[in-house]
N, C-alpha and C positions, 0 to 999 in steps of 0.2 A: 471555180475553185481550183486550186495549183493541184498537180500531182505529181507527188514524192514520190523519186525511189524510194528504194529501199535502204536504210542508211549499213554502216559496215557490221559483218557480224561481231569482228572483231572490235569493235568500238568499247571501249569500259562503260557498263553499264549507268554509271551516273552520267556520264560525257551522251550517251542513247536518249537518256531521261530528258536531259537540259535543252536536246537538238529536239527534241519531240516538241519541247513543252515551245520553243519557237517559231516549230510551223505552227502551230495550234494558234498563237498571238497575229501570227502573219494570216492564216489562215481567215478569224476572227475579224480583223479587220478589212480584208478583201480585198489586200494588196495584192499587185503583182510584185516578183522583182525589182524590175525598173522599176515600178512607182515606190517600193521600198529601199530603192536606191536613191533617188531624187527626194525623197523625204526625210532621211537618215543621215547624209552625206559622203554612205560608205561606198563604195563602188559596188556593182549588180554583180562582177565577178568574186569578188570576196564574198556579200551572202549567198551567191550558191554553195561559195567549199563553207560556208556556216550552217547552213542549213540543208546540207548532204555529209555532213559529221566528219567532211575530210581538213576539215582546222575548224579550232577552238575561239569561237569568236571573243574578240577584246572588249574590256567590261565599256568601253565607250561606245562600243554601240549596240550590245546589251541595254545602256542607257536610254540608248537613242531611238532604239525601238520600243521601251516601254510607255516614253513622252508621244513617238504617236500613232502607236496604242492605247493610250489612258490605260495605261496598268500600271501598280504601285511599280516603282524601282526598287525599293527593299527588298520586296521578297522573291523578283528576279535577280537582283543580283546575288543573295543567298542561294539559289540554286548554281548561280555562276562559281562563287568559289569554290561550290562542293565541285562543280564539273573541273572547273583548272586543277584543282588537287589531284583529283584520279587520273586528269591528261598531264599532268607533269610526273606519275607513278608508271602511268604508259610509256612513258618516255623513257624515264630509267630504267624501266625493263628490259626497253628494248637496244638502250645503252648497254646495258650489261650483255643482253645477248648474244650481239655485235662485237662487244671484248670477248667474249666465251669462245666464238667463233675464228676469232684471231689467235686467240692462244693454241684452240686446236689445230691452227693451220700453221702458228708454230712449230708446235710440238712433232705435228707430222711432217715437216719437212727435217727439222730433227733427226727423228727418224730413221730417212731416208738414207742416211750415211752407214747407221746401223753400229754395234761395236765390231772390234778386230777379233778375228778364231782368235782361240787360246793357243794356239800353234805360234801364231805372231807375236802374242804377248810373252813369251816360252823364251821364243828367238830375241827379242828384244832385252831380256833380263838376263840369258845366260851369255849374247854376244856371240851365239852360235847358232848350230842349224839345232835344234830339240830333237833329242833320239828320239823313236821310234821303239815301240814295242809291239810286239802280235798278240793278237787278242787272244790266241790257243797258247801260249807259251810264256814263261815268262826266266830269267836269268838265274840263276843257284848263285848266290855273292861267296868267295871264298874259293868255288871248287872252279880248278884249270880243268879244261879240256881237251884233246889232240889241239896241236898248233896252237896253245893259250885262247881259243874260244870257248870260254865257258858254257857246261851245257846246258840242256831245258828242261823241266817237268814240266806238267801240268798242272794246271792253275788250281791252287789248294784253297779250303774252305775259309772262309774270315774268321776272326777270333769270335765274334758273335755266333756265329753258329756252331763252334768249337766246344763254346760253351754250354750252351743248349743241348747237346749233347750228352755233355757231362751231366746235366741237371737231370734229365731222363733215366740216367744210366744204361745210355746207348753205349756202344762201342766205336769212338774214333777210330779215324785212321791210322793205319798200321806206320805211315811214316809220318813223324810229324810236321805240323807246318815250319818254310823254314823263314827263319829269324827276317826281320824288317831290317832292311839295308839302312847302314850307320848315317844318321844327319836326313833321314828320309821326312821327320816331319820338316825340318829346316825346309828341306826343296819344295815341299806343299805349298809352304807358308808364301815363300818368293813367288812361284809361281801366278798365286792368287794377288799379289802384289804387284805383282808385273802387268796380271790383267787391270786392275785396278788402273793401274796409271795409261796404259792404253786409250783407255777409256775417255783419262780425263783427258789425254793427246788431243782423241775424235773431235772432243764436247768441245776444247779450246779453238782448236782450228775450224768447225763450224762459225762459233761467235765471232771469231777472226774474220772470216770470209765476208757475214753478214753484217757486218758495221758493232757488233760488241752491243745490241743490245736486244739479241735475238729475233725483233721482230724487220729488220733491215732500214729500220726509221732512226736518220740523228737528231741528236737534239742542241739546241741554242743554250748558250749561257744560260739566260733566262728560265732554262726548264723547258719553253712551247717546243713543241715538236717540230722539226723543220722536212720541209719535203724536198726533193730536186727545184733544178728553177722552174722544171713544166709545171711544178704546183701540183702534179700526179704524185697518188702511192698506191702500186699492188696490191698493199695489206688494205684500202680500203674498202665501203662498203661499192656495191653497183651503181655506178650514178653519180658516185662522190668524186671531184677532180681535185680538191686541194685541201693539206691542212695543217695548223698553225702556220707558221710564217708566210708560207705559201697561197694562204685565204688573201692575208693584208691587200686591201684595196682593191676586192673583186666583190662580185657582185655576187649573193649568196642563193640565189633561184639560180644562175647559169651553172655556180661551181656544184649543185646538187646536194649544198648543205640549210634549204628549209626544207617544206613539209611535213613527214614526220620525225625530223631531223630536228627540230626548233623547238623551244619550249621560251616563253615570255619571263625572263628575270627577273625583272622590275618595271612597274608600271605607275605613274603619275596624273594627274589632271594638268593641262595649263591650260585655264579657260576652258572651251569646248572641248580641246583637242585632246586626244590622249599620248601619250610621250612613253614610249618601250624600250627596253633593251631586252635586244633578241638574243639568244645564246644558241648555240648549236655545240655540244660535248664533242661529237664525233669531228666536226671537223678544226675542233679546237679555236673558234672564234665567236664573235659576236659582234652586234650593227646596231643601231638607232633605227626606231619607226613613229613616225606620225601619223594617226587617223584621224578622221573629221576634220582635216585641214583645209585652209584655202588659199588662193594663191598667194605666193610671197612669203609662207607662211618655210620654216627652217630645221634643220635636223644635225645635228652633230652630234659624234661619240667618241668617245678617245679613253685610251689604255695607254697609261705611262706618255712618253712624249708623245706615242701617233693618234693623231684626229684625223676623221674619214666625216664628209658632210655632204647631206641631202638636201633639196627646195622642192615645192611645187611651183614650177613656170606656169600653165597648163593652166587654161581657166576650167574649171569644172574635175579635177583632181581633187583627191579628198586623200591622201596616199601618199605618202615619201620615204625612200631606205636611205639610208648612208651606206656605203661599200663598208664590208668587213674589215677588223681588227684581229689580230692574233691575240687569245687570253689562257690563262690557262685557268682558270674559271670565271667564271659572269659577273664577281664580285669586283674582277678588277675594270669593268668598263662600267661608263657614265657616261650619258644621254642625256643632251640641254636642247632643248627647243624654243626658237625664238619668233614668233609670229609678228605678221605683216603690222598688228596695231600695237608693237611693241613689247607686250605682255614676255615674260620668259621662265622659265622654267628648268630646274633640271632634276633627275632620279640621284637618289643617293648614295 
């Protein structure tokens, strides 16, 4: 009898259930892998990531294993939709996460620049250097000094406390406060204005610097997010080489956008085979897959004018990708499969 690890802890609980309830069938029937691969048509390396919960097996061979099984297909594949719901909820989670992550890595490089003293914003609005006051002293307005330097008291109480005072029936001080220097709210006001714009100086020449859309990524006519010509971005996650335009016509396991980077779009029957379109959010594309295929047997996907297409050459393949498309959702690619006995098929 096979023995399982232990599947991920992380796994959503229904996606745990569904992986369980298939080694129990594999189990059951006293296959090995290989011979669950040679019976099923699916490759031995695909049902291990099925059946160690590291991908969501596809409802064809879900099928395929219940036929030989002798287990209803009804109500294995009722367990299959509940688990694709919860792994496609996984996924947007962990889409979201991954945006979360970007934006704080925004944010703090942001940041980084920090605002201008108030001393710069000061100079910036008055055109001058901003005086200077001592913190023990402050200027009498009105009264000359030897050599017209006006003199200093000491710093008198604020009208609030002036007041409070009076309210008590304390005794203020003997001189009173003197009078607020003419136009003094005016100079507040600019002041605070001047920081203000300062500010937005910083914020602009940031977004300047960084390509104007804060996260240093441009984008195409189209809206897809376009990357350098390496197909690399900084902002992405670990592992990810390329995205939107940058994916077009590469291969989606090399650039590090399956795994748990993929979630199934749309799915079909044509005859045996089952006919996919794969999407991957993060790196802004999506590709054609065929399972239970056999040789000769065809894959193509196309968004807008560009088509990318797969074959199996390969006798004993059961498996075909088509090279990615740039989309800016799954909705706009569509997967046709055209097999060796002519049959065809495409997702809608």
């Amino acid at each position: 009898m096979p023995r399982w690890k232990a599947l991920p802890d992380e796994l959503d609980p229904q996606v745990k259930e569904f992986a369980t309830q298939l080694r129990r069938l594999v189990d059951r029937g006293g296959l090995s892998v290989a011979a669950l691969s040679d019976r099923t048509g699916y490759a031995k390396t695909s049902w291990e990531r099925y059946l160690n919960g590291r991908l969501l097996a596809p409802k064809g061979a879900v099928v395929a294993l219940a036929e030989v099984t002798d287990t209803d297909p009804v109500h294995l594949t009722t367990m299959w939709e509940l688990a694709e719901r919860a792994w496609s909820r996984s996924e947007m989670r962990h889409d979201m996460t991954m945006e979360a992550i970007r934006i704080s890595q925004a944010r703090a490089a942001l940041g980084e620049f920090g605002a201008p003293p108030a001393t710069s914003a000061t100079t910036a609005a008055g055109g001058g250097k901003a005086p200077r006051r001592a913190a023990s002293a402050v200027a009498m307005p009105g009264i000359a000094g030897p050599a017209g330097v006006s003199p200093t008291i000491p710093p008198q109480p604020t009208a609030p406390d002036a007041n409070r005072r009076e309210g008590t029936g304390s005794r203020g001080p003997a001189t009173p406060p003197p009078p607020a220097p003419p136009g003094g709210g005016r100079r507040r006001l600019t002041m605070f204005l001047a920081g203000v714009v300062g500010v937005v100086v910083v914020i602009a020449a940031v977004l300047f610097l960084t390509g104007g859309d804060g996260g240093g990524k441009k984008t195409q006519g189209n809206g897809v997010s376009a990357t350098p010509s390496t197909g690399t971005s900084s902002g992405l996650p670990a592992g990810v080489k390329c995205a939107g335009a940058g994916c077009t016509g590469k291969d989606a396991e090399a650039m590090g956008c399956s795994g748990d980077l993929v979630t199934t779009a749309k799915t079909v029957a044509v005859g045996a085979t089952t006919l996919e379109v794969r999407y991957s959010r993060t790196c802004g594309a999506a590709w054609g897959r065929i399972t239970g295929a056999a040789q000769g047997d065809s894959v193509r996907v196309t968004a807008g004018t560009t088509t990318e297409r797969g074959s199996i050459t390969a006798t004993g393949d059961t498996i075909a990708y088509t090279p990615m498309v740039a989309v800016r959702d799954a909705a706009q690619a569509k997967a046709c499969a055209t097999l060796a006995s002519g049959r065809t098929g495409c997702t809608t």
